[in-house]
N, C-alpha and C positions, 0 to 999 in steps of 0.2 A: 504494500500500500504506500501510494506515494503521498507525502505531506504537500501542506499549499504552501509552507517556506522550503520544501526542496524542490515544487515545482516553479518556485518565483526563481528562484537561484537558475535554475537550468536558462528560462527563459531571459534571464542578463547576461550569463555566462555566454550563450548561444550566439546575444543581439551585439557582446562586443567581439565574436568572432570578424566583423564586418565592418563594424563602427568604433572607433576608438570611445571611450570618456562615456559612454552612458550609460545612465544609471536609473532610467524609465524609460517602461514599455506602456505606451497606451493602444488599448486591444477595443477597436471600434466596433464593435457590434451589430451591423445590419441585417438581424435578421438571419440569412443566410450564406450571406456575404461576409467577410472580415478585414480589416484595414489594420495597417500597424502602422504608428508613429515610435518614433525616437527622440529622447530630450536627452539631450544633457548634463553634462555638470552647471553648466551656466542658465540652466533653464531655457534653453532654444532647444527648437528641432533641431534637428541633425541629420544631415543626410547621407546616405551610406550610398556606395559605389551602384556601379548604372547595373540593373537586376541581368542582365545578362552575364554577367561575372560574378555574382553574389546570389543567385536562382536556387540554389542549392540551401545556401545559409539563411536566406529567406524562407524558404519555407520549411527548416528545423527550428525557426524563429515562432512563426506559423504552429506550425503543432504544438511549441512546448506550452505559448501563450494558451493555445486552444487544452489543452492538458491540467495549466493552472485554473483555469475556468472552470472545469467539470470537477478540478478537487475543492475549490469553493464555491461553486454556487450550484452544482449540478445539472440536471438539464438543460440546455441547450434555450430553451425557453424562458429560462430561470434567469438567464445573462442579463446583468444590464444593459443599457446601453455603450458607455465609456468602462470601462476595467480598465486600470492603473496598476502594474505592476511594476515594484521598486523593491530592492533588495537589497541588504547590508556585506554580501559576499561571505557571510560567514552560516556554517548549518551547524544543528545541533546535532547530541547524538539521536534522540528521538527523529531527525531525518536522518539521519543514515540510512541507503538502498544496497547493502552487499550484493545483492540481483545487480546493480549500475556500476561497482566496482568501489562502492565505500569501505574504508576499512578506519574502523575511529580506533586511536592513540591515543592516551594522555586526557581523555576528554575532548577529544578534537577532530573530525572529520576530515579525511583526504581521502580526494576520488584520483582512481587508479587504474589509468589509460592500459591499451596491450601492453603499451612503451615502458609505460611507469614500474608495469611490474616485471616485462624484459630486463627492467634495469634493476630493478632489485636485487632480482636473482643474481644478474650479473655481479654485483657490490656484493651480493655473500660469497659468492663463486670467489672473487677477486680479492677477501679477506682470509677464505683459508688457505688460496693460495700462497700470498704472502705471509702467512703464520706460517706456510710448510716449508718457505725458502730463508726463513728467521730475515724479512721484510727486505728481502730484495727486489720483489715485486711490488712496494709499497706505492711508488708511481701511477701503476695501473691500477690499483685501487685508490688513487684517490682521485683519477681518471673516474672511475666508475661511480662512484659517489657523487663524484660534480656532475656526472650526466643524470644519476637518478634524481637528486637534486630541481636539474632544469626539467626534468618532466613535470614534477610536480609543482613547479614556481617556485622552490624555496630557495633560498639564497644558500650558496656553496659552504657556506658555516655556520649552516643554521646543527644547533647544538644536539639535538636528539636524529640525527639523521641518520645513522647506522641503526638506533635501536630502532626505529621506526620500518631501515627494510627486514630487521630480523622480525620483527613483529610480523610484520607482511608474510615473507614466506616462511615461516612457522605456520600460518594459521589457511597461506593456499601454497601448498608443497607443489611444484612444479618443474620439470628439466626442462632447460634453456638448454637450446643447441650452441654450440661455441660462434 
C-alpha cells in the first residue's frame, strides 16, 4: 500500500527529472482530461523542455500525480478540481515501499535503484577484498563507495555509508557478476 506522502515524493522526484528547482505539482482536473503545471522555488511556473524530448518523463509525471490522487481522494470523481502536490523530499518509515526498492537505516528511508544496489554489493565485494590483501586494494574500495554513494545522492563522506551497504545486502543477498 502506497502512502499519499510516498506518493507526493515520487511525483516531485519524477517532475525534477525534467525540470530543475521544483517543488509543486499542480494536477488540473478536467474531468477526464488532466493538465500538469510546475512552480517553482520562486513561485513561477516553470517550464520544462519541449515534450518531444521529455514525453516519456511526462507522463511518469502523469501517472504518479494520477497515483497520489487515488491514494487521497479516491475515485476519480472524488478529485477536485486543482490538486496541489508539494513535498519536503524526505519519507518516513511508515512510507517505506520494499516492493519500490526502500530499505530504511537508522530511521531513514533510501530508495534503491538496480544501480544503487549493483553498487552495494560491489563496496562489500571490494571490502573483503581489501581485508584479504591487508588493504592493498583499498583504492578500489573506496572507488566503490564513492560510486554507491553517487547512486544514492549522498555525498562521498557521508559517515554511515558502509554500514548502510552492509545493511542493504545482508537483508537482499545477491551475486553481482564482476
Amino acid at each position: 500500500m502506497i502512502t499519499a506522502n510516498r506518493a507526493a515524493y515520487t511525483v516531485i522526484t519524477t517532475a525534477r527529472r525534467s525540470t530543475e528547482g521544483v517543488t509543486l505539482v499542480t494536477l488540473i482536473n478536467n474531468g477526464g482530461r488532466s493538465r500538469l503545471q510546475y512552480i517553482g522555488d520562486n513561485g513561477t511556473h516553470t517550464k520544462h523542455l519541449a515534450p518531444v524530448l521529455h514525453r516519456q518523463i511526462a507522463r511518469a509525471v502523469e501517472d504518479a500525480a494520477h497515483t497520489y490522487a487515488r491514494t487521497r481522494y479516491g475515485a476519480r470523481k472524488n478529485w477536485p478540481a486543482r490538486i496541489v502536490v508539494t513535498h519536503d523530499g524526505t519519507l518516513d518509515c511508515a512510507d517505506a515501499a520494499p516492493e519500490l526498492g526502500d530499505h530504511v537505516f537508522n530511521g531513514r528511508v533510501y530508495h534503491f535503484s538496480d544501480a544503487a544496489a549493483t553498487a552495494a554489493h560491489r563496496a562489500m565485494d571490494a571490502r573483503r577484498l581489501s581485508a584479504s590483501t591487508q588493504g592493498l586494494l583499498r583504492p578500489a574500495y573506496d572507488v566503490a563507495l564513492a560510486t554507491f554513494a553517487a547512486h544514492l545522492g549522498l555525498p562521498a563522506n557521508y559517515r554511515n555509508l558502509y554500514a548502510l551497504a552492509r545493511s542493504y545486502t545482508r537483508r537482499h543477498p545477491a551475486t553481482v557478476a564482476a
